[in-house]
ZASE-709172 format. One record per residue (C-alpha): x, y, z; residue in three letters. Coordinates in pm, whole numbers, padded with zeros to 5 digits, always signed. Example, Ala and Ser with C-alpha at 12.3 -4.5 7.8 and 13.67 -1.06 7.14 Angstrom:
# ZASE-709172
+01230-00450+00780ALA/+01367-00106+00714SER/
# end
This chain:
# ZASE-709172
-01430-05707+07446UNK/-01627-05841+07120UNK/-01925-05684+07335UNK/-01836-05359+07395UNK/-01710-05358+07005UNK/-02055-05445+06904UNK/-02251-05220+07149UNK/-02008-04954+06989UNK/-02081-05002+06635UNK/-02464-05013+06726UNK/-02460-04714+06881UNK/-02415-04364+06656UNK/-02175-04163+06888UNK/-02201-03870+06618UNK/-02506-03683+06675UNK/-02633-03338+06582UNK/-02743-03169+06919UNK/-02903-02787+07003UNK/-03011-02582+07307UNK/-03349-02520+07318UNK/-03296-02144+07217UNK/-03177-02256+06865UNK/-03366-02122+06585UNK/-03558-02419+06404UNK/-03432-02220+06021UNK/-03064-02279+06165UNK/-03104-02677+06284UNK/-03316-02743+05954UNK/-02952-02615+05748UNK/-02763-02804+05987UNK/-02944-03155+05936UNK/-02979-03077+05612UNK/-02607-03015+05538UNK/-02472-03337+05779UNK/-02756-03561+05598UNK/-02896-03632+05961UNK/-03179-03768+06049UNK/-03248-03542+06355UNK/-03101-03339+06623UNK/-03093-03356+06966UNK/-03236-03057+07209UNK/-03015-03063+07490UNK/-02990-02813+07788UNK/-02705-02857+08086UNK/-02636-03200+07914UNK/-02994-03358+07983UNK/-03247-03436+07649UNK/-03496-03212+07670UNK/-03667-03320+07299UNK/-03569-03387+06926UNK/-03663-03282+06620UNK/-03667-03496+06336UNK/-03727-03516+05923UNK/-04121-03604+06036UNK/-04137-03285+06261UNK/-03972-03055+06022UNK/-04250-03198+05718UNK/-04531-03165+06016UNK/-04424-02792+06097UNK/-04379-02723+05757UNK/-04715-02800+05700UNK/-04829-02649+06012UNK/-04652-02330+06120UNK/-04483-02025+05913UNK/-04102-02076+05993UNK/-04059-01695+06116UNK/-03716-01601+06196UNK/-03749-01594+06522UNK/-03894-01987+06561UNK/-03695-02187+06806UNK/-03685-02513+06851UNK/-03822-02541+07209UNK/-04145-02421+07043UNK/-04156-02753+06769UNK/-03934-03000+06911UNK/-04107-03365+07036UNK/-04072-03386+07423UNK/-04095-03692+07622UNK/-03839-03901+07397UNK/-03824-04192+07445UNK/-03479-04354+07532UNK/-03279-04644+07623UNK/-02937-04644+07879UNK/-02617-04757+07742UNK/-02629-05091+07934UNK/-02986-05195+07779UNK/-02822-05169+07453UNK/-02685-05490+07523UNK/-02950-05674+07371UNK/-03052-05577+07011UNK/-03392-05728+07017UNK/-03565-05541+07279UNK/-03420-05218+07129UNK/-03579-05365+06790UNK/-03911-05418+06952UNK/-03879-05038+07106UNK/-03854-04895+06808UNK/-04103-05093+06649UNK/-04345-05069+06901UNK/-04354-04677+06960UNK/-04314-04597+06539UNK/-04013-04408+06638UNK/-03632-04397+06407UNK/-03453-04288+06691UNK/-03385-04412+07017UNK/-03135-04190+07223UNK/-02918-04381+07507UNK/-02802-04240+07802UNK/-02539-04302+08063UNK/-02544-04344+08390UNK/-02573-03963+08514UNK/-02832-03945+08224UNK/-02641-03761+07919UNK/-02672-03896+07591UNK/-02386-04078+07474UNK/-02530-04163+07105UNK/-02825-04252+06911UNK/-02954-04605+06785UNK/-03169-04644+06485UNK/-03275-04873+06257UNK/-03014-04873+06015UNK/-02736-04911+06291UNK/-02919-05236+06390UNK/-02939-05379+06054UNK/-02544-05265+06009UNK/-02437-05489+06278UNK/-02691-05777+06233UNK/-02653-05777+05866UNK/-02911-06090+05889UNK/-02843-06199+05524UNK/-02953-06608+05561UNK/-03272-06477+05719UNK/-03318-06203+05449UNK/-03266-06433+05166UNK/-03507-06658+05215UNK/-03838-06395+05278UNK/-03976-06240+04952UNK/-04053-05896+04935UNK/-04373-05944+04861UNK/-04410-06083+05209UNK/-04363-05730+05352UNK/-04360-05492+05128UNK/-04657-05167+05218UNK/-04901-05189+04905UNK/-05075-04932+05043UNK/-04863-04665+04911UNK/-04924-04236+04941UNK/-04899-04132+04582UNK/-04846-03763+04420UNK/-04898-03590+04106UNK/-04593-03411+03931UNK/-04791-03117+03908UNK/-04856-03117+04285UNK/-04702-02874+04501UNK/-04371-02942+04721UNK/-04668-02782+05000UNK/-04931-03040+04898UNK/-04657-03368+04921UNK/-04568-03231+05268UNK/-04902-03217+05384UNK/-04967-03536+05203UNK/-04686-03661+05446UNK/-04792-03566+05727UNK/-05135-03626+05703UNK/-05060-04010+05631UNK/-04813-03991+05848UNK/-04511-04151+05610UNK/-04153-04090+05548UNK/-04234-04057+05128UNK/-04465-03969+04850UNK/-04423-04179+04530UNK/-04485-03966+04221UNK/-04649-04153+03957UNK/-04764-04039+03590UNK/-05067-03851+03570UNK/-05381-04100+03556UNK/-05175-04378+03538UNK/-04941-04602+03884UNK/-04595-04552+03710UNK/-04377-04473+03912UNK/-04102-04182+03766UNK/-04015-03962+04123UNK/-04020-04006+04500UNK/-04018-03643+04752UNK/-03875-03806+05094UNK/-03861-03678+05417UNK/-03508-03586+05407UNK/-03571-03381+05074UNK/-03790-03178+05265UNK/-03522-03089+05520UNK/-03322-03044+05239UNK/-03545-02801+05044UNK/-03570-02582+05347UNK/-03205-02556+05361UNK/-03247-02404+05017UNK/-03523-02148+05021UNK/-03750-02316+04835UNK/-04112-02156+04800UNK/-04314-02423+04891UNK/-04659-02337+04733UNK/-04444-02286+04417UNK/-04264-02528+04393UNK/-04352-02874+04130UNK/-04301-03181+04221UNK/-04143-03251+03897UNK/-03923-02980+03942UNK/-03746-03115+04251UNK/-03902-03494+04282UNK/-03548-03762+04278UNK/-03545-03945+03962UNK/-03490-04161+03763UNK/-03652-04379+03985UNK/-03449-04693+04065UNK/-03711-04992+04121UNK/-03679-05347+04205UNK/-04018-05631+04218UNK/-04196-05816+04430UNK/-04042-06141+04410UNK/-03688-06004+04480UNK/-03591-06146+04814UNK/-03474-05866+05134UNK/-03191-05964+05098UNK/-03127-05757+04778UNK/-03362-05462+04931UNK/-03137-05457+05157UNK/-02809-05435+04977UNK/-02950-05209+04721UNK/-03042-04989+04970UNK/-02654-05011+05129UNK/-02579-04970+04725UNK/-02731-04614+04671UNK/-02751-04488+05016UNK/-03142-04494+05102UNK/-03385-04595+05355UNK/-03665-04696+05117UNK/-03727-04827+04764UNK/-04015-04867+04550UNK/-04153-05205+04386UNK/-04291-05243+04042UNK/-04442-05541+03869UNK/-04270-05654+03543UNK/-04514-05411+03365UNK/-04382-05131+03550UNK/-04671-05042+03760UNK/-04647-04953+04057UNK/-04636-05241+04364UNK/-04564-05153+04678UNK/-04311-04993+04857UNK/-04020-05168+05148UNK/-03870-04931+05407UNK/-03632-04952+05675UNK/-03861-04988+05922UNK/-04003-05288+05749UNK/-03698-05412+05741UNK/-03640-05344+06116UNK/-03970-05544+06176UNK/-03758-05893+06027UNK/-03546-05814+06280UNK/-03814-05839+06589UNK/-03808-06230+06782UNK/-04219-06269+06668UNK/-04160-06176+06337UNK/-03838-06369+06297UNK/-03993-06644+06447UNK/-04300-06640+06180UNK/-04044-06617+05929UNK/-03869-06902+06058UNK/-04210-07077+06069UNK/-04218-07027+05686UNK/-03894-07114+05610UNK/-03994-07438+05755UNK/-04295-07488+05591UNK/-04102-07445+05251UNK/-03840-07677+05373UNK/-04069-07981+05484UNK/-04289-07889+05146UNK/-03959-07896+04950UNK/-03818-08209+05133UNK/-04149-08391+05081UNK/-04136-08273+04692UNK/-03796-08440+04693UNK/-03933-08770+04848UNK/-04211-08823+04614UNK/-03915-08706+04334UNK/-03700-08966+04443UNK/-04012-09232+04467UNK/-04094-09140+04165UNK/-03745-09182+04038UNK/-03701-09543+04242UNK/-03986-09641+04022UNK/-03879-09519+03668UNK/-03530-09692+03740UNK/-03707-10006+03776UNK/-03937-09958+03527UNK/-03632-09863+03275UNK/-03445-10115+03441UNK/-03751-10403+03349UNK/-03787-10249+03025UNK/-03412-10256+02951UNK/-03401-10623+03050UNK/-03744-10753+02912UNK/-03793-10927+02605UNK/-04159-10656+02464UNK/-04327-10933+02299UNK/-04303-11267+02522UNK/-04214-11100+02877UNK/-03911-11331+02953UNK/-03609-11188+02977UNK/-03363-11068+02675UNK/-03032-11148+02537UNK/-02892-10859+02804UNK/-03001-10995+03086UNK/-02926-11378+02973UNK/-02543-11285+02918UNK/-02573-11177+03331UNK/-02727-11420+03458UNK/-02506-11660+03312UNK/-02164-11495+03364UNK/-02320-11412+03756UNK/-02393-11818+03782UNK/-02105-11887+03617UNK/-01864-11669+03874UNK/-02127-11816+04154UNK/-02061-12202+04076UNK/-01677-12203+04037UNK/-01622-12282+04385UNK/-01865-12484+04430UNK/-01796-12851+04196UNK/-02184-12775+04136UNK/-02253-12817+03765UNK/-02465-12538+03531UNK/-02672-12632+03236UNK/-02757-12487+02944UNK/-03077-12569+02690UNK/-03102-12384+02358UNK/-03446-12425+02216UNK/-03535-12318+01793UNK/-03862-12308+01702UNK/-03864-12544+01370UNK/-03910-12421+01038UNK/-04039-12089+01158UNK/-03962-11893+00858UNK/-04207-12143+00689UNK/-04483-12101+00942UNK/-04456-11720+00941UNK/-04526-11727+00519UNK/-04782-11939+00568UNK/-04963-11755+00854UNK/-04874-11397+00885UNK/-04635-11223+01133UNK/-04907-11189+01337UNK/-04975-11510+01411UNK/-04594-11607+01433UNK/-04594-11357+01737UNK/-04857-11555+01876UNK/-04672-11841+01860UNK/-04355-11733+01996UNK/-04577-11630+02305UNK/-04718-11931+02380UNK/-04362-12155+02328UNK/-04204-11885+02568UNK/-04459-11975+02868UNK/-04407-12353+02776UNK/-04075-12297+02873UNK/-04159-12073+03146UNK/-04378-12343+03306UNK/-04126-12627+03239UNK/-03858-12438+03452UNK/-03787-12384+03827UNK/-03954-12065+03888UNK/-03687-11935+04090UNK/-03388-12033+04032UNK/-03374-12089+03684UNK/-03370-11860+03342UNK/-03572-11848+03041UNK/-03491-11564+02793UNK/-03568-11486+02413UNK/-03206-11520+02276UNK/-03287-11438+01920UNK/-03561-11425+01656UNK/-03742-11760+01689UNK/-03423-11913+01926UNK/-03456-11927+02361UNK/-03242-11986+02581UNK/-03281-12180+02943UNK/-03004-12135+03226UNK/-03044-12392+03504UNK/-02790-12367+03750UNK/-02724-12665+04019UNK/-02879-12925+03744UNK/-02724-13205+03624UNK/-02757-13440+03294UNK/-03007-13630+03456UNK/-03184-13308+03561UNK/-03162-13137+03215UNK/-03294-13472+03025UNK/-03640-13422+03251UNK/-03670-13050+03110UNK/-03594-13098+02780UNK/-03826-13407+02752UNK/-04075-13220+02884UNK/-04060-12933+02669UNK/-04107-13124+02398UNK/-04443-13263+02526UNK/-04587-12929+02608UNK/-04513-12814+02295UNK/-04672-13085+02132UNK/-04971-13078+02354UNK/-05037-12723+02240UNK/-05100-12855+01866UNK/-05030-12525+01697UNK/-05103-12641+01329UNK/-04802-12581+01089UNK/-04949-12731+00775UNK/-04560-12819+00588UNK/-04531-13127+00356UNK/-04331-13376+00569UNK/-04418-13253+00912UNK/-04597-13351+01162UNK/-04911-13071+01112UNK/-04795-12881+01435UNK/-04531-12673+01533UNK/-04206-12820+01712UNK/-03899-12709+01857UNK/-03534-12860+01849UNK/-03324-12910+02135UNK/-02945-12900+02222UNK/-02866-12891+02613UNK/-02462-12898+02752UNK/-02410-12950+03098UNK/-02097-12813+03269UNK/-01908-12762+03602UNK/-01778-12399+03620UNK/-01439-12338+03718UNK/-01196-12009+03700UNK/-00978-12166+03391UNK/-01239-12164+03166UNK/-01536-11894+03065UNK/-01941-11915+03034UNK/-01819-11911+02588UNK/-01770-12281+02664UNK/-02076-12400+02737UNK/-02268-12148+02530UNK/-02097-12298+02189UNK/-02134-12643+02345UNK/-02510-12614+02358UNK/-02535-12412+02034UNK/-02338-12703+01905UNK/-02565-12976+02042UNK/-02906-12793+01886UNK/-02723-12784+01542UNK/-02708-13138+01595UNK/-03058-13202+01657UNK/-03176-12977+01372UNK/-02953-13278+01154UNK/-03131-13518+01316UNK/-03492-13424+01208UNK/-03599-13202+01427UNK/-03821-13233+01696UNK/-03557-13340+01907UNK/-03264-13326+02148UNK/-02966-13423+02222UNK/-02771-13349+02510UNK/-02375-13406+02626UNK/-02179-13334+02970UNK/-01897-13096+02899UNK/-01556-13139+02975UNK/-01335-12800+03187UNK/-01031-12729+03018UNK/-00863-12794+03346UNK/
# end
């Protein structure tokens, strides 16, 4: 049932048909009138020939419509045609028309009378192949090749122009220049017939359609193809942005994005743009994946020693904190302060204090389990060491050993009372997490202890196991 529904709607039952003894003035005013296409020359109900909008602009051009002209003496014989069974498949009836430049395709039944008429805009009616259409520009398939006339031609010199060049239109553009401002169709030739027009006497100007609606080249068929639904025509003109003239997109174009090879190319493309965009969208994303963790390293790196920051301290030591509460494993913490640094930058320039903080922060780098362990710039001239699983024992090794790398780097600080070389104070709290008490704990407890070794002289640590407040 959905079948026969579609071969129905594909199939133009209403059709303008003749005997062969009609005179050609009388079917011109008929088409003309019913805004068909053709008509049909039928005798005894067989098709004996048509006559269509391209036969009445190649006769026009041709012969002197006497009175007494009938059509068997201009019609096309030999049409071409299709049965009503064939019509089952829209494709092959594409490729017909296609193939043999023809607009209409007559189908008959079974004892050979026509039963209707299918043509390109029928076919694009029931296809309506809008996700195709959308994605081909009509650039892609526009004619740039297109028969221009002058306004001051002759409605005689456009026909011949027509049928010489054998097209359904002549684009009227401004003298001397490819603007665009008319179009003389086929169908206005039928029409200008049906109104006595003198040919040789008649402008262009005079009877060209305009204003001329225009769309570009970049516009997909998609919109061609509902404009064209829009105003009721089988052809529009393209302009570039500048308003010169482009191209031009017909039906029969139209009816070629319809054909299995062509559909196929433009599938081919569609592809193409699809792997090009998805591969665009990979290298985004890569791209992306590596600006996270750039802004991510940036975000979490200290710019002038390369160990961590304060950020990514307070993390690591809630994460280690929330890590070791199950586990009765205990979690140290060393606070390091770089002694009387206010002193050595007035004495030695900014500059050089920068230096200094470098070199301190690899000391403490190098003194620490690469892996496990933390070092981060907490403040100013202050660090800060996380070392989780490490005991008081453990923490007395680093802290002792700090303060002999620092020492062994003899970075003079020239202070009255000193010992000529930079040194750092020490206060490290040791700790085992549990859920009834909070990372604050140990943090004070170690900024507690360094406070205490700043009392005692600096230079120095001093260290204490911290008690849970459960």
């Amino acid at each position: 049932m959905v079948l026969q529904e579609a071969v129905a709607r594909l199939i133009q039952s209403s059709f303008l048909a003749f005997p062969p003894s009609t005179l050609v003035k009388q079917a011109i005013n008929t088409m003309a009138e019913a805004r068909a296409s053709c008509t049909l020359v039928i005798e005894d109900q067989k098709l004996l020939g048509i006559l269509t909008e391209r036969d009445v602009v190649r006769i026009t051009t041709s012969t002197v419509l006497a009175e007494t002209l009938t059509l068997a003496e201009v019609m096309t014989r030999n049409v071409i045609t299709t049965t009503i069974f064939e019509t089952q498949e829209i494709f092959p009836l594409s490729r017909m028309l296609s193939r043999n430049r023809i607009r209409h395709l007559p189908v008959l039944d079974e004892q050979n009378h026509v039963v209707g008429i299918v043509t390109p805009q029928s076919i694009r009616n029931l296809l309506k192949p809008e996700y195709l259409l959308r994605y081909v520009r009509v650039n892609d398939v526009m004619q740039k090749h297109v028969i221009c006339g002058s306004p001051d031609s002759t409605v005689l010199v456009i026909a011949q122009q027509m049928a010489s060049h054998r097209v359904s239109c002549v684009v009227i553009t401004e003298n001397q220049t490819s603007f665009p401002i008319g179009i003389i169709t086929e169908r206005d030739i039928v029409k200008f017939h049906q109104l006595g027009l003198d040919f040789p006497q008649t402008f262009a100007l005079n009877v060209m359609s305009a204003p001329l609606f225009t769309m570009h080249p970049q516009d997909s068929l998609w919109g061609v193809h509902q404009k064209m639904q829009e105003l009721n025509v089988r052809r529009l003109v393209m302009t570039h942005p500048t308003g010169e003239l482009a191209g031009i997109v017909t039906q029969s174009q139209m009816l070629k994005m319809l054909d299995p090879t062509e559909m196929y190319h433009v599938m081919e493309q569609m592809q193409e743009i699809i792997d090009r965009q998805t591969n665009e969208l990979q290298e985004l994303n890569q791209k992306l994946q590596l600006a996270n963790k750039e802004l991510a390293h940036i975000s979490t790196i200290d710019e002038l020693t390369q160990i961590v920051n304060r950020r990514r301290f307070n993390e690591f030591l809630y994460r280690e904190w929330e890590r070791l509460s199950n586990t009765d494993q205990p979690l140290s913490l060393i606070m390091c302060d770089v002694d009387r640094f206010k002193s050595y930058n007035d004495i030695y320039g900014h500059l050089a204090g920068d230096e200094c903080l470098v070199k301190i922060a690899k000391v403490l780098r190098g003194a620490t389990r690469q892996v496990s362990d933390l070092v981060a710039r907490f403040g100013g001239e202050e660090f800060a060491l996380i070392l989780p699983n490490t005991n008081i024992d453990g923490v007395t090794r680093v802290v002792e050993d700090i303060l002999k790398r620092i020492q062994n780097l003899h970075i003079p600080h020239a202070l009255p009372n000193s010992p000529g070389f930079v040194t750092v104070s020490l206060g490290a709290a040791t700790i085992v997490p549990n859920q009834n008490s909070s990372p604050e704990l140990l943090l004070q407890g170690a900024d507690q202890l360094l406070y205490r070794a700043k009392q005692k002289g600096r230079n120095t640590y001093t260290l204490k196991v911290l008690e849970n407040n459960a």
